[in-house]
C-alpha positions in Angstrom: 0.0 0.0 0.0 1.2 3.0 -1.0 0.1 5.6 1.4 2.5 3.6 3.7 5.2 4.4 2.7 4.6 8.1 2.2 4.7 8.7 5.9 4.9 12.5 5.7 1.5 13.2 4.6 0.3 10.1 7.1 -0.5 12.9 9.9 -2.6 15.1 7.9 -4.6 12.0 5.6 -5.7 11.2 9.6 -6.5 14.8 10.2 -8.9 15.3 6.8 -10.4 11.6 8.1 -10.9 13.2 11.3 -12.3 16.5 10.1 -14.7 14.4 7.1 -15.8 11.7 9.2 -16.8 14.5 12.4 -18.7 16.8 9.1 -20.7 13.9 8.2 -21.0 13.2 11.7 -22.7 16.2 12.5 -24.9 16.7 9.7 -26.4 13.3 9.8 -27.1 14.1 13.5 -28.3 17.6 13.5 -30.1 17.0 9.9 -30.8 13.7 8.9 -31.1 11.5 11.7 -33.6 13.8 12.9 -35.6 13.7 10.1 -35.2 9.9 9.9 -36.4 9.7 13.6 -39.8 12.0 12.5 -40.7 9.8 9.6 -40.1 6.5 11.6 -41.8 8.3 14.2 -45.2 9.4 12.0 -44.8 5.8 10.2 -45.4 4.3 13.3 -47.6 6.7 14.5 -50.1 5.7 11.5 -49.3 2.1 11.7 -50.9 2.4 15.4 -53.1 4.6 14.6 -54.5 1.7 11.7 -54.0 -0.9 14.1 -56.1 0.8 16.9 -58.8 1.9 14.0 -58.6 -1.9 12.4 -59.4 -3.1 16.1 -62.6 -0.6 16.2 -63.6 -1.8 13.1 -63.3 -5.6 14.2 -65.6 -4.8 17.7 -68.3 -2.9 15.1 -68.4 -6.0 12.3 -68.5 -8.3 15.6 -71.3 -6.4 16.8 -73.1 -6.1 13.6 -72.7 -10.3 12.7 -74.0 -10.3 16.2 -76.9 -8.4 15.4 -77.1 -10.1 12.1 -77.4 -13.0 13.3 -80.4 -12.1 15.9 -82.3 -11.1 13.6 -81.8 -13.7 11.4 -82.9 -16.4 14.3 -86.0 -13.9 14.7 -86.8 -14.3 11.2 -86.7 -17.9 11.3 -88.5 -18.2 14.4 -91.1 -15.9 12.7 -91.3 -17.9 9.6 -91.6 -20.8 12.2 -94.7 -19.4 13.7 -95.9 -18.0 10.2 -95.8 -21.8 9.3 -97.4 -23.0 12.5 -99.9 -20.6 11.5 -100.5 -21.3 8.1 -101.1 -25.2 9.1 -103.5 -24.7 11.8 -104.8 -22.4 9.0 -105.1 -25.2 6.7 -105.9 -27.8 9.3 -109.2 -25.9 10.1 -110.3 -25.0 6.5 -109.5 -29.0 5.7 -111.7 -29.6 8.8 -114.1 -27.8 7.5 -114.2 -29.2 4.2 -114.2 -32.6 5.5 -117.0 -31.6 7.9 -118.9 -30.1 4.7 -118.5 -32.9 2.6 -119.1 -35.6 5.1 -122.7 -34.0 5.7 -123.2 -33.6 2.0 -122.5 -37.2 1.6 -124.6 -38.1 4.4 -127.2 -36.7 3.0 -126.4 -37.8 -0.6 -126.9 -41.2 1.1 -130.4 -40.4 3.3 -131.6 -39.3 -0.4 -130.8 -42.4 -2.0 -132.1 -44.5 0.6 -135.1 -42.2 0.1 -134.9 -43.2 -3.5 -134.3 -47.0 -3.0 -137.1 -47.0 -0.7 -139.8 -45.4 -2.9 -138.2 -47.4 -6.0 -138.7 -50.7 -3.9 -142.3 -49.8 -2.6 -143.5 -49.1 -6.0 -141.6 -52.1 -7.4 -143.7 -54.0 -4.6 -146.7 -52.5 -5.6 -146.3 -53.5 -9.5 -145.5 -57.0 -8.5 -148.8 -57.4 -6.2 -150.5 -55.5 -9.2 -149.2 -58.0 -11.7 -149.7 -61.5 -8.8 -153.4 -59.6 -8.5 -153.5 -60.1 -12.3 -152.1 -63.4 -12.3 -154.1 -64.5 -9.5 -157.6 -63.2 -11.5 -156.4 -65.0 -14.6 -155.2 -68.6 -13.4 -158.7 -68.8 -10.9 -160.6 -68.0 -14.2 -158.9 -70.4 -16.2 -158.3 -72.9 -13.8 -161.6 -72.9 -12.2 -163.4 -70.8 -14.5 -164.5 -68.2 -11.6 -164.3 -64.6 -12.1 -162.2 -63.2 -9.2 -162.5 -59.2 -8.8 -159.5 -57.3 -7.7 -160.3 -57.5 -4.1 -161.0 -60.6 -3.6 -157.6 -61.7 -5.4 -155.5 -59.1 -3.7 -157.1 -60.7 0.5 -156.0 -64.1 -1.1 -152.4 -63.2 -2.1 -152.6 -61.4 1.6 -153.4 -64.8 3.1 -151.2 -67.1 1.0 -148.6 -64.9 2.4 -148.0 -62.5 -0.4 -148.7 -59.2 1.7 -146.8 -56.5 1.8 
């Protein structure tokens, strides 16, 4: 190394380090570090600042989901009872309708009674009208009598042919 050997100018290379390195020294300390320290300073500043606001914000979403999520267990226990509703709703108008139709079938049933009733008493009647008949025309042929109606229907009555 060269500035070895030049030891003349050793002394005063030392003096310029001492002079350049005190000089940079002081105006990193008294300029830059300062301003360094401010904007490390503000930077974290903000960053605690976000953090404290991000925390905020984390209680308030909790709060709302909370919130959310009441009313959402309200609405379904609302749509429960809407439900509960609606059936017993339905349950009574089937009810109803069952009730209605059950009559209306009874009585679709009283009137055909009604029907088979009259239809069998005036079937009856034809057939003792038609034995009468009978009766009138085998005495007359077997025994050569003439029987009036009467008289033929009391003899069907006693043989057992009454109504």
């Amino acid at each position: 190394m060269p500035q070895f050997e030049q030891l003349d100018t050793f002394a005063s290379q030392i003096f310029w380090l001492i002079v350049t390195f005190s000089v940079l020294y002081i105006i990193l300390s008294r300029m830059v570090l300062p301003r360094i320290g401010t904007v490390v300073t503000t930077r974290q500043k903000k960053i605690d600042d976000d953090l404290g606001r991000a925390e905020s914000l984390k209680q308030k979403a909790a709060t709302v989901q909370e919130a959310y999520e009441e009313s959402l267990a309200k609405a379904a226990e609302d749509a429960r009872a809407v439900h509960r509703q609606a059936a017993e709703e339905i349950a009574a108008k089937s009810e109803k309708a069952h009730a209605k139709l059950g009559a209306s079938l009874a009585d679709d049933a009283k009137q055909a009674d009604d029907r088979i009733a009259e239809s069998k008493t005036a079937t009856l009647e034809e057939l003792q009208a038609g034995a009468v008949e009978v009766v009138q025309a085998a005495t007359e042929r077997l025994i050569g009598v003439s029987v009036d109606e009467s008289a033929a229907r009391a003899a069907l009555e006693t043989a057992g042919g009454s109504k």
